[in-house]
MMTF fields as JSON, N, C-alpha, C and O atoms, coordinates in Angstrom:
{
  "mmtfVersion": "1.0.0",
  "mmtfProducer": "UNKNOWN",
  "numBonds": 299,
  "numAtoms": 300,
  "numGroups": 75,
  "numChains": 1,
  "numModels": 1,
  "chainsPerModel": [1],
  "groupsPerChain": [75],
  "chainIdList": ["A"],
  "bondAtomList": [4, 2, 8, 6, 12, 10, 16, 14, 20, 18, 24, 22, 28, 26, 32, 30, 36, 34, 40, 38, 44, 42, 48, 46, 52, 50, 56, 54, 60, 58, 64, 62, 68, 66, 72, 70, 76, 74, 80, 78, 84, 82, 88, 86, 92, 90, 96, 94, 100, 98, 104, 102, 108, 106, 112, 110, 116, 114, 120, 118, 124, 122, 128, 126, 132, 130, 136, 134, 140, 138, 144, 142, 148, 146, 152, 150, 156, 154, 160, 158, 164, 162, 168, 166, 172, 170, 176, 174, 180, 178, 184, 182, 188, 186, 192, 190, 196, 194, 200, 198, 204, 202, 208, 206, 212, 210, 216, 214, 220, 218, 224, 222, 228, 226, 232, 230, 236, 234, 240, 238, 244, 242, 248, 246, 252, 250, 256, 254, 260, 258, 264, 262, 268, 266, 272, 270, 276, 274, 280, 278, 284, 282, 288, 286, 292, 290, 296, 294],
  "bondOrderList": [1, 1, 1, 1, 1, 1, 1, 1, 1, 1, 1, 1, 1, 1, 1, 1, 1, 1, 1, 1, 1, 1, 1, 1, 1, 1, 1, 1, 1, 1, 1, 1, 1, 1, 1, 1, 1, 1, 1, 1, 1, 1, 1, 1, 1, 1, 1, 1, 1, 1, 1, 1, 1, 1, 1, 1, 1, 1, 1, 1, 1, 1, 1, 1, 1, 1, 1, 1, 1, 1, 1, 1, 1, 1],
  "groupList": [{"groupName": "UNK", "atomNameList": ["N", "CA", "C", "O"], "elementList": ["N", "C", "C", "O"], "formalChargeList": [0, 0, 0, 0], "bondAtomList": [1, 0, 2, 1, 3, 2], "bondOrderList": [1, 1, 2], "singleLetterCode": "X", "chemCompType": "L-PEPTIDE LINKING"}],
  "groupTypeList": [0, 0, 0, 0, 0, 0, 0, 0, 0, 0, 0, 0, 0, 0, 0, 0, 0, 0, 0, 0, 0, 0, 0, 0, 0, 0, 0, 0, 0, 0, 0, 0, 0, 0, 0, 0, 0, 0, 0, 0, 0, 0, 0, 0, 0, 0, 0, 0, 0, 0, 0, 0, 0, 0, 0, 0, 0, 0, 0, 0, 0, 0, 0, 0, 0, 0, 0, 0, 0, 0, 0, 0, 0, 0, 0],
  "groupIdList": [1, 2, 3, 4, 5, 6, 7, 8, 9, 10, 11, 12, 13, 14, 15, 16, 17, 18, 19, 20, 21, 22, 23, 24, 25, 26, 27, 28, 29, 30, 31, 32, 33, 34, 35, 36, 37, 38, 39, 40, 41, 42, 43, 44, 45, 46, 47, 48, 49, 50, 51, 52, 53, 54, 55, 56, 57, 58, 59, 60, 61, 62, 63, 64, 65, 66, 67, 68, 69, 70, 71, 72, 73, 74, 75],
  "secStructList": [7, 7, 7, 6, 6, 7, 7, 5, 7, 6, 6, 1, 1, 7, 5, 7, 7, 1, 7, 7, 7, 1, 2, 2, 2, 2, 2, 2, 2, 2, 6, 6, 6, 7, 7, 3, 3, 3, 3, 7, 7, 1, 1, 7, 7, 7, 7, 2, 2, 2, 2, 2, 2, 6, 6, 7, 3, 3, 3, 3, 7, 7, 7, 7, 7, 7, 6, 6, 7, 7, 7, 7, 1, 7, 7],
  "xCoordList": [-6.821, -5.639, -5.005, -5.557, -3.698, -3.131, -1.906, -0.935, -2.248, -0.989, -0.27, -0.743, 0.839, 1.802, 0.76, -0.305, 1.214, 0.576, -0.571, -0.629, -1.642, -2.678, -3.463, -3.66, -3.996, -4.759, -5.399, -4.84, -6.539, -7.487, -6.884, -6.814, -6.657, -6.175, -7.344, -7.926, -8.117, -9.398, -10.399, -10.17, -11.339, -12.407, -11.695, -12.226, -10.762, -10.757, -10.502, -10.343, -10.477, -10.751, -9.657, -9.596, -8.7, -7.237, -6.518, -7.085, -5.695, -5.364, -3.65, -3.058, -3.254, -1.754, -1.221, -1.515, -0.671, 0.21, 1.131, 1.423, 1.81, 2.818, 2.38, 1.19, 3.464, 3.248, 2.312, 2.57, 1.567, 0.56, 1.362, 1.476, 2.177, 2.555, 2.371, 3.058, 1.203, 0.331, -1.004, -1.549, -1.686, -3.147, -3.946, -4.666, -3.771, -4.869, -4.718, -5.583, -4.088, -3.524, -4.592, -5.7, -4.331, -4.324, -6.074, -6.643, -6.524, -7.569, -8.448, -9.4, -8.042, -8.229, -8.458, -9.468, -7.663, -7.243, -8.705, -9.613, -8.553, -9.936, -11.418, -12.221, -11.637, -12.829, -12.746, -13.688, -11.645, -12.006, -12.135, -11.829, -12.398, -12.495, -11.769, -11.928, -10.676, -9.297, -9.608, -9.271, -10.049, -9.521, -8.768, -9.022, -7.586, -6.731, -5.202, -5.331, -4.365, -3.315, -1.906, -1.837, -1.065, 0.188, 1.625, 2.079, 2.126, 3.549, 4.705, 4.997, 5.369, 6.322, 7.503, 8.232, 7.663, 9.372, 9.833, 9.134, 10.899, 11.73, 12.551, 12.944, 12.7, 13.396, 12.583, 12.998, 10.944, 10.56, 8.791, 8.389, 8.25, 7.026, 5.561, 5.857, 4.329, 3.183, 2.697, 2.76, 2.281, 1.975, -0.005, -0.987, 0.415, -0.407, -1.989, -2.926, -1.672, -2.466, -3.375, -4.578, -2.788, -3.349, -4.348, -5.526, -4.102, -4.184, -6.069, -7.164, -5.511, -6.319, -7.977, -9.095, -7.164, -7.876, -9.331, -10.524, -8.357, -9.47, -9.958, -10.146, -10.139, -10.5, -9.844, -10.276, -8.554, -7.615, -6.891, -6.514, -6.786, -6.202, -4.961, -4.437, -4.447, -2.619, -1.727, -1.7, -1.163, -0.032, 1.289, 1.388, 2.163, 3.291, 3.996, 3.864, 4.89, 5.571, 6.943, 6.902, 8.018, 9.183, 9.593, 9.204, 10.254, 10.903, 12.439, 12.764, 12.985, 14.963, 15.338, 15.243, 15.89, 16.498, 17.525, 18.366, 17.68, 18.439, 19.463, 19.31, 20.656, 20.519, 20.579, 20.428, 20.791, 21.064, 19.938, 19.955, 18.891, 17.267, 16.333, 16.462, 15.784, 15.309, 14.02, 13.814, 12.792, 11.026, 10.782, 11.472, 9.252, 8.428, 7.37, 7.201, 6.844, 6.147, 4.463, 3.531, 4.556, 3.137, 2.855, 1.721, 3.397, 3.458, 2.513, 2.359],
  "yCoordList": [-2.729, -3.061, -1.764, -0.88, -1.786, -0.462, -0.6, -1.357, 0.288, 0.425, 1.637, 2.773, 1.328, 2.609, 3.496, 3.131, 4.831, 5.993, 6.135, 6.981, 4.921, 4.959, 6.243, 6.783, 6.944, 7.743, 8.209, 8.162, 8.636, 8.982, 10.139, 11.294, 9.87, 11.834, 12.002, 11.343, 13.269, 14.247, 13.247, 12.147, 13.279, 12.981, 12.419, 12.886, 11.642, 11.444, 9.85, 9.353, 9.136, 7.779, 7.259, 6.155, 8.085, 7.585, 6.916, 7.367, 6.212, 6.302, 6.047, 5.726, 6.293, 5.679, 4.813, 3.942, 4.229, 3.42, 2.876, 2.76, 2.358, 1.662, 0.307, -0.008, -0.617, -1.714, -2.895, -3.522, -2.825, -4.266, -5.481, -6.083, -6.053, -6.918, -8.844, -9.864, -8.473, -10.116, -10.089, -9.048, -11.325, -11.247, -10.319, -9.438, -10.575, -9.43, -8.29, -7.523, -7.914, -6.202, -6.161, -5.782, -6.598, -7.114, -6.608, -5.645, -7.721, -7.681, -6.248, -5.686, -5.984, -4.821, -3.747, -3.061, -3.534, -2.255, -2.848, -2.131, -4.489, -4.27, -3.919, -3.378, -4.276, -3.607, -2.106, -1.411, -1.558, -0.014, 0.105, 1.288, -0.372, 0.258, 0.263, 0.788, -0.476, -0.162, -1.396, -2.572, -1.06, -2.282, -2.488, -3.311, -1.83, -1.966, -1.288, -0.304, -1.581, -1.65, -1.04, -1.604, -0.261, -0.068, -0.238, 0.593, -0.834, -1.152, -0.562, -0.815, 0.164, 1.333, 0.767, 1.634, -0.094, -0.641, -1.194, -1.937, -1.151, -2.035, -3.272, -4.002, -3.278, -4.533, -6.141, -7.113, -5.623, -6.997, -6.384, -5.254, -7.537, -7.94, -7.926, -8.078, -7.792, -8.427, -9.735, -9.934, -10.569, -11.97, -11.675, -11.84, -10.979, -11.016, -11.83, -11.482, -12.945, -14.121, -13.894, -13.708, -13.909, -13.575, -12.422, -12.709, -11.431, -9.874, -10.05, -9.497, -11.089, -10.811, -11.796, -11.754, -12.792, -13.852, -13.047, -13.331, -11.831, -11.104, -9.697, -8.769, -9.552, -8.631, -7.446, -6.609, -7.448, -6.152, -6.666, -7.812, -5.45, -5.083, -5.235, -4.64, -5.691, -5.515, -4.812, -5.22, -3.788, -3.129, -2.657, -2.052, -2.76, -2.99, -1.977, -1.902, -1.157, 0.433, 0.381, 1.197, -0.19, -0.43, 1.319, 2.071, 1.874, 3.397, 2.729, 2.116, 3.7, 3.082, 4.902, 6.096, 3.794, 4.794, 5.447, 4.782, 7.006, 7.69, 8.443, 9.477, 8.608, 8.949, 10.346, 11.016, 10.974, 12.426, 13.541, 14.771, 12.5, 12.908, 12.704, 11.878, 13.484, 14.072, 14.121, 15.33, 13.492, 13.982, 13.139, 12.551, 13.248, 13.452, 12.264, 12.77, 11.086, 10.567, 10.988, 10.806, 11.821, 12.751, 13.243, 12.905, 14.264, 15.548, 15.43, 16.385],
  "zCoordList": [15.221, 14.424, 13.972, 13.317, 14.446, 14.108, 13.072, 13.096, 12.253, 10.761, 10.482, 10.509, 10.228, 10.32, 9.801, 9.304, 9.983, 9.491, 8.403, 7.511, 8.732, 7.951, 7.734, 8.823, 6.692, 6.245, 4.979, 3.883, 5.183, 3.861, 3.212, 3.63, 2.628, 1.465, 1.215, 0.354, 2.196, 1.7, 1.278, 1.781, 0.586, 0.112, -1.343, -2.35, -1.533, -3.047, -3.204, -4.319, -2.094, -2.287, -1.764, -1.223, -1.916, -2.1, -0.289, 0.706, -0.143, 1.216, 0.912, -0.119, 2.056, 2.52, 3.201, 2.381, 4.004, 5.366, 4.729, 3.539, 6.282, 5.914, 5.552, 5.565, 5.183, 4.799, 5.824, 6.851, 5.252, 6.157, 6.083, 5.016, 7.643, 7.448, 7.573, 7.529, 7.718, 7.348, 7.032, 6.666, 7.159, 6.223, 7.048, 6.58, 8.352, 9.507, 9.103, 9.527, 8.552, 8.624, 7.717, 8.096, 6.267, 5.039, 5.001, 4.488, 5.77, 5.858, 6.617, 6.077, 7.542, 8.039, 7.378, 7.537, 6.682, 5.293, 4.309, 3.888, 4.114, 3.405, 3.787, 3.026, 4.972, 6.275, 6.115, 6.498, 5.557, 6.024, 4.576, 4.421, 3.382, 1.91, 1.019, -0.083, 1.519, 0.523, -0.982, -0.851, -1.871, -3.037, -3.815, -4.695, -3.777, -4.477, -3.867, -3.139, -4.029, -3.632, -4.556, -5.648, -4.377, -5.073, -4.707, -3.92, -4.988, -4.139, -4.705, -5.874, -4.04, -4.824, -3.81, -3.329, -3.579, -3.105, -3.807, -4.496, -3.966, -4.574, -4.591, -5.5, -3.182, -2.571, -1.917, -1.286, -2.623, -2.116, -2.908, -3.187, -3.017, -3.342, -2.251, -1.066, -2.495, -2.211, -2.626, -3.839, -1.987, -2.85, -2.97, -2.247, -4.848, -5.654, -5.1, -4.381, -5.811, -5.246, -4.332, -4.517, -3.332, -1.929, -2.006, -1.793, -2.223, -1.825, -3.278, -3.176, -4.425, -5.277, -5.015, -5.528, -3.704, -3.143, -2.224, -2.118, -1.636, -0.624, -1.206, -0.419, -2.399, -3.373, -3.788, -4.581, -3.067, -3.275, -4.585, -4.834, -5.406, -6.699, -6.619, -5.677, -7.129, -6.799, -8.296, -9.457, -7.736, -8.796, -8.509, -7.441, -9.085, -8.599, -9.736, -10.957, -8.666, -9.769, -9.04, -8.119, -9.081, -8.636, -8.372, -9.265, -7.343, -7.982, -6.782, -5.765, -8.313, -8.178, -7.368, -7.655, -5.991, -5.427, -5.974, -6.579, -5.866, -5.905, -5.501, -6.151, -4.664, -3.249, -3.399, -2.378, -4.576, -4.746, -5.182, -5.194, -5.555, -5.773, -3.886, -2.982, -4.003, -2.843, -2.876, -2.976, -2.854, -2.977, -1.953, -1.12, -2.3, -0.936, -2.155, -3.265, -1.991, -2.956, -2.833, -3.617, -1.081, -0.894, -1.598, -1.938, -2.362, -3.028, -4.222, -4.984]
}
């Protein structure tokens, strides 16, 4: 199962990808360690529920585009 640009940041627990877009993915991400989850879009949701059904954490941090602000949310 392959997910956008999945990866571990170093040894600190932490990971990245793109959005998992159904329960397989979902699930997948949980097979490799992931328990918890952060959703930094703005234009749409995770269904909570679900995500809290297969032991992933769910948190949700809206960030309001800017178009004249410029970062990297890597950094």
């Amino acid at each position: 199962m392959s997910l956008v640009n999945f990866r571990w940041l170093g040894d600190t627990g932490l990971a990245l990808c793109g959005q998992p877009e159904n329960s397989e993915q979902w699930e997948t991400v949980k097979s490799w360690g992931v328990n918890a989850t952060l959703n930094l879009r703005g234009e749409s949701q995770d269904d909570e529920t679900y995500l809290e059904s297969i032991g992933i954490e769910y948190y949700y941090l809206t960030i309001i585009t800017n178009p004249s602000a410029i970062w990297d949310v890597t950094e």
